[in-house]
C-alpha angles and dihedrals in degrees: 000000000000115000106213094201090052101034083220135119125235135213106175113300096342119084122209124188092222136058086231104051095040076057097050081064100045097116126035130195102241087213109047094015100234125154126231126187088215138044097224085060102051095048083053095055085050086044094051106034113019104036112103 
């Protein structure tokens, strides 16, 4: 989401001050907090790292 007083972009709580870095950090693991651009990647760093 841009926020037009700030000129920033916001992901959350984090602000970037690209759309493509507020995008590289769309998505974020729940267990080790990284962030993915993409949701394939993320499920298969759960896949790959978290799953028992």
């Amino acid at each position: 989401m841009y926020d037009h007083k700030t000129g920033r972009y916001i992901n959350g709580e984090k602000t970037f001050e690209t759309f493509n870095q507020a995008r590289a950090h769309q998505w974020k693991c729940e267990k080790c907090e990284r962030t993915f651009s993409k949701f394939p990647d993320l499920k298969k760093h759960k896949n790959d790292d978290h799953a028992y």
